[in-house]
C-alpha positions in Angstrom: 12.3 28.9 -21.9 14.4 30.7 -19.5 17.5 32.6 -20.5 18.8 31.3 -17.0 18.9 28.0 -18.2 22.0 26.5 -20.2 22.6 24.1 -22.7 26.0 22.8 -23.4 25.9 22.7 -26.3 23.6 22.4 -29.8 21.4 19.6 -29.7 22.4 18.8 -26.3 20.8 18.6 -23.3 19.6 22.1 -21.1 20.1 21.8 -17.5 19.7 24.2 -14.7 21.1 27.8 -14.4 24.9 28.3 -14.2 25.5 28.3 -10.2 28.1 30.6 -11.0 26.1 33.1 -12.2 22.8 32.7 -10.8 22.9 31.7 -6.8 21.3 27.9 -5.8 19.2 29.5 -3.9 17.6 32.0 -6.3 15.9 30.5 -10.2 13.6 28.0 -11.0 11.6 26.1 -7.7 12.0 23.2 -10.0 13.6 19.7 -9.0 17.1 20.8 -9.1 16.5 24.2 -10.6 15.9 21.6 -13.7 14.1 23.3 -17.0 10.2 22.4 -16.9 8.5 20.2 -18.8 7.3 22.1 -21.3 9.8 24.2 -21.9 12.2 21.8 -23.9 11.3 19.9 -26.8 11.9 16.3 -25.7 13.7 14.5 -22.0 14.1 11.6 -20.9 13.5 11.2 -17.6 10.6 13.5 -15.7 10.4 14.5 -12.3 6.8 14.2 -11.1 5.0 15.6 -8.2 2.4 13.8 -6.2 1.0 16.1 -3.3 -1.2 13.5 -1.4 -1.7 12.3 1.7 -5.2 10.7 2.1 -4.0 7.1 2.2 -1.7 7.7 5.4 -2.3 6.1 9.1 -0.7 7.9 11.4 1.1 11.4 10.5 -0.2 13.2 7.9 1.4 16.1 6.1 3.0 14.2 3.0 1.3 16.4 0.3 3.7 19.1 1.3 7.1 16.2 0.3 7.2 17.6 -3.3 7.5 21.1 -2.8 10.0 20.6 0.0 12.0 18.2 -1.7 12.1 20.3 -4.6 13.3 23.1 -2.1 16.2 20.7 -0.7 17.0 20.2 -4.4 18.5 23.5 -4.5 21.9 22.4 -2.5 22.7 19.5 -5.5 25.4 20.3 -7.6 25.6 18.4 -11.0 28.7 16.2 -10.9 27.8 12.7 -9.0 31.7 11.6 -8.2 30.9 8.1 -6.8 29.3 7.9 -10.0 31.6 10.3 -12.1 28.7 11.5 -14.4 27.1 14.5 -14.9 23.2 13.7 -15.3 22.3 17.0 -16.6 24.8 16.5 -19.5 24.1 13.2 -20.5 20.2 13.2 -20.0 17.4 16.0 -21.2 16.6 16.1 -17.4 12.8 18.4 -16.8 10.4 18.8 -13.9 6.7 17.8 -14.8 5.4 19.7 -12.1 2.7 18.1 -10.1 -0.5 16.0 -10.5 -3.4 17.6 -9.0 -5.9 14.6 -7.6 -8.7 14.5 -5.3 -7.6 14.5 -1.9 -11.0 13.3 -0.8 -11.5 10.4 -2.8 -8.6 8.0 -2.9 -9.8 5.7 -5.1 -10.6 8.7 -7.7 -7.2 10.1 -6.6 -5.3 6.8 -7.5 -7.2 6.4 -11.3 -6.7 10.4 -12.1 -2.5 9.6 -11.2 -2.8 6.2 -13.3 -3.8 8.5 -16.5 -1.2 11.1 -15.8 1.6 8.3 -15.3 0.1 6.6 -18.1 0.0 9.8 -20.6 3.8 10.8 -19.2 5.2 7.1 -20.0 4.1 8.6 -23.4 6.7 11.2 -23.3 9.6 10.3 -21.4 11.6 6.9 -20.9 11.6 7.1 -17.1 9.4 9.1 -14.4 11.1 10.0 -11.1 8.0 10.7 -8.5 8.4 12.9 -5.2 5.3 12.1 -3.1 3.0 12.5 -1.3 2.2 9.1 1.1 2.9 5.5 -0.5 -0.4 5.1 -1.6 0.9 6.6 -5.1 3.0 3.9 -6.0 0.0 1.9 -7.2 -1.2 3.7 -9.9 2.5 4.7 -10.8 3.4 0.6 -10.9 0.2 0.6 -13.0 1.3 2.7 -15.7 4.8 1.2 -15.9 3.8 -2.4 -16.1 1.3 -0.8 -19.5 4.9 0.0 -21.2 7.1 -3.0 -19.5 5.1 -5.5 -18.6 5.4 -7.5 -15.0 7.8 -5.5 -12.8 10.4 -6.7 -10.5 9.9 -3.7 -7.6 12.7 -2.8 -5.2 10.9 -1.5 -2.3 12.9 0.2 0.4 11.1 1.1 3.7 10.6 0.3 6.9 7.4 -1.5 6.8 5.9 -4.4 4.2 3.4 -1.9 2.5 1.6 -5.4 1.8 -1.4 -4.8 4.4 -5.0 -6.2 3.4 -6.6 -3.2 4.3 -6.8 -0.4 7.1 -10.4 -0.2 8.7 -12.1 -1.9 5.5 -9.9 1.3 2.9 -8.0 -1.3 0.2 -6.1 2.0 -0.8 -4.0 3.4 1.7 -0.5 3.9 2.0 -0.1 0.3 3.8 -1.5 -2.0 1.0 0.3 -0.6 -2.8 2.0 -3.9 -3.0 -0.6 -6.3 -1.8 -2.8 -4.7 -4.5 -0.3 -4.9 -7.4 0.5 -8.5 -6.4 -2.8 -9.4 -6.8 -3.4 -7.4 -10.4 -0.2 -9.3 -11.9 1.6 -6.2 -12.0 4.6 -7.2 -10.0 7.3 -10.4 -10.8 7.2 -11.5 -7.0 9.6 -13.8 -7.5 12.1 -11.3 -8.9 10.8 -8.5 -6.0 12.8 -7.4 -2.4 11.9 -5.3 0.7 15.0 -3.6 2.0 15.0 -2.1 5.4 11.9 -3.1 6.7 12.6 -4.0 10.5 11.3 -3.7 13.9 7.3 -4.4 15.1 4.3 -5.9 12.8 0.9 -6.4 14.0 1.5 -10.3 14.2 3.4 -13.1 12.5 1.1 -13.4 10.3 2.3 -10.0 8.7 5.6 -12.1 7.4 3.7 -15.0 6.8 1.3 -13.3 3.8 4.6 -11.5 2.6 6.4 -14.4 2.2 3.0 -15.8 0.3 3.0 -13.2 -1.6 6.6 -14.2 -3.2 8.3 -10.9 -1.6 12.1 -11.5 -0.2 13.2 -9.5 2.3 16.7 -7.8 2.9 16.0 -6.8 6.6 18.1 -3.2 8.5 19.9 -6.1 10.6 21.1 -7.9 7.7 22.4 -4.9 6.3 24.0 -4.0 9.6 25.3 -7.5 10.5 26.5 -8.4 6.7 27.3 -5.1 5.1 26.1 -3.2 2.3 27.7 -5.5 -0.4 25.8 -8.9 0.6 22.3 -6.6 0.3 23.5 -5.4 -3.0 24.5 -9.0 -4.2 21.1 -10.5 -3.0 19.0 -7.4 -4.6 20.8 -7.9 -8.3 20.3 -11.7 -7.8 17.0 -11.4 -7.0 15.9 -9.4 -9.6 17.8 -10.4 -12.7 16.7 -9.1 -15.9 13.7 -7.9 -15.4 12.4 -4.3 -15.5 12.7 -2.6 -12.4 11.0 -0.6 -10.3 12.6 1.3 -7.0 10.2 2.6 -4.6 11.9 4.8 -1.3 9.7 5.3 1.7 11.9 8.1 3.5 11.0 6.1 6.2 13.8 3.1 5.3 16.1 5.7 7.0 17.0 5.9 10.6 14.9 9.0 12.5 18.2 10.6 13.0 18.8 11.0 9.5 14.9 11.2 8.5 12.9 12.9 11.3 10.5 14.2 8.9 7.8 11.3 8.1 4.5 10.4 9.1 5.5 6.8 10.4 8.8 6.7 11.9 10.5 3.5 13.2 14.0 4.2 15.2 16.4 1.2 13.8 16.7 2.4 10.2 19.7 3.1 7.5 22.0 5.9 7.3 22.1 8.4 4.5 25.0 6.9 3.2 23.7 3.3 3.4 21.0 4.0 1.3 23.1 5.9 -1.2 25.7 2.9 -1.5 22.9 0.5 -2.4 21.7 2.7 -4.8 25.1 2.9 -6.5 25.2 -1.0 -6.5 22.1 -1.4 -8.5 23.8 0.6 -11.2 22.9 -1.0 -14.8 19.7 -2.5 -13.8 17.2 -1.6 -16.6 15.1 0.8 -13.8 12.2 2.2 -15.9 10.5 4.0 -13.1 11.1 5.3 -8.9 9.5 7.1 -6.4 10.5 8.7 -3.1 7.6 9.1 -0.7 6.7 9.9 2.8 8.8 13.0 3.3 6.3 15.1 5.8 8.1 18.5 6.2 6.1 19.6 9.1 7.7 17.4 11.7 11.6 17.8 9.7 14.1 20.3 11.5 16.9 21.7 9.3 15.6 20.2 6.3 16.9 16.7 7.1 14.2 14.3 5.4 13.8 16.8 2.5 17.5 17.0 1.3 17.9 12.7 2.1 14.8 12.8 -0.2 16.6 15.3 -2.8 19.8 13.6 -2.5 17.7 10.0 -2.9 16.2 11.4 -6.1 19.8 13.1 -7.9 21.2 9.2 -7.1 18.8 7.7 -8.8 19.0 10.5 -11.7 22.6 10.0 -11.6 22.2 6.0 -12.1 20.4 6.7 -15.3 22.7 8.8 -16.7 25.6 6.5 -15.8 23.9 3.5 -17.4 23.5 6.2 -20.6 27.1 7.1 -20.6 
């Protein structure tokens, strides 16, 4: 373990170096300058890589989102004051580093993450994923719903993600969702979209979702009714149940997100996807992801400190419910 890395106390939990002492930009290229995996002798909550990007449609480049997230990590400071927690001192917080799957094979890509989620669950109580292309969230739904059962997912992005297929592939980053309806995995009737908006290929896009048992919490419903009404109908909607949050960077507006491989202008702020996150505080979240951050087409590390900042909220709600 490093001597950079403190604890604050015995038994409790060891977080990242003092930033008094050792700059943010200098230490561990950990989430968050966080202590690695196997360096501390229990956490509970993991930060996992995911660098892939086979399943994607249009930009590719999303196998590059962990390291730079990890990168726009380094700005976070520990004390979440909307929140007023520290989740470094109330959670054994660790970086498990990344899976390394096939990035020619997707399907062989999607069972070798299922094994790793799967051995992980083993470990920790919750796994925080930074991806890699939306395609991951399959295999990562998989191994939650072996430890939880059906899960209610909270999907946030611009698009359904419940596509059939993409020129015959039934894994791509378009279709997680329509694949873990159909395996059982999800509780559809206790599952949202939030932010999806603008174009689909056809009605028929909305039609199947709606078959499915998706609801959706549209980018003008947030605008024209506030961020309060989409909080209310997302903790009506999913009740009890497990959850699981999944963040396409893409939910966010271009402006605050230029760095993704399928862009739609019309999307959230920052800020609107931070004050949701805060109002699902208390829900029993056993697993997130936050995907689609494609540094090469960011400028001044926009999309990979949104995805940072998305990551230390939900890390932040966890320790909060802890507290």
């Amino acid at each position: 373990m490093s001597d950079e890395s403190r604890s604050a106390g015995p038994g409790l939990p060891i977080g990242p170096p003092d930033a008094t002492r050792v700059p943010r930009y200098a230490g561990p290229d950990t989430f968050a300058r966080l202590p690695r995996l196997q360096d501390v002798s229990r956490a509970d909550v993991a930060i996992l890589g995911v660098p892939f990007d086979s399943g994607v449609s249009y930009r590719p480049g999303a196998r590059f989102g962990p390291q730079a997230i990890r990168a726009g990590s380094k700005l976070l400071r520990s004390y979440h004051p909307a929140l007023d927690v520290e989740p470094w001192k109330v959670l054994q917080l660790a970086d498990a580093g990344d899976v390394a799957v096939n990035p020619f094979d997707i399907e062989e890509a999607v069972a070798e993450l299922q094994v790793a989620a799967t051995a992980l669950y083993e470990q920790v109580a919750k796994i925080v994923t930074i991806g890699g292309d939306h395609t991951i969230a399959l295999p990562l739904l998989r191994a939650a719903y072996a430890q939880h059962g059906p899960i209610s997912l909270v999907h946030f992005d611009a698009h359904l993600d419940t596509w059939d297929s993409y020129f015959g592939a039934r894994y791509t980053h378009g279709t997680p969702f329509r694949r873990a309806a159909e395996e059982g995995i999800l509780a559809l009737d206790s599952s949202a979209h939030v932010g999806i908006r603008n174009y689909v290929y056809s009605p028929h896009d909305f039609s199947e979702d709606r078959r499915l048992g998706f609801a959706i919490v549209s980018t003008l419903d947030i605008a024209r009714r506030g961020v309060d009404d989409a909080i209310d109908r997302v903790r009506d909607r999913v009740g009890e149940h497990p959850v699981y949050v999944s963040i396409d960077i893409d939910v966010l507006d271009p402006a605050h997100a230029p760095g993704t491989g399928t862009p739609e202008p019309g999307g959230l702020t920052t800020r609107e996807l931070q004050l949701i996150l805060h109002g699902l505080v208390g829900l029993n979240i056993v697993g997130a992801d936050i995907v689609e951050v494609s540094p090469a087409y960011d400028h001044a590390e926009l999309t990979s400190m949104a995805g940072a900042v998305a990551a230390f909220e939900l890390l932040a709600m966890f320790a909060k419910a802890a507290s």
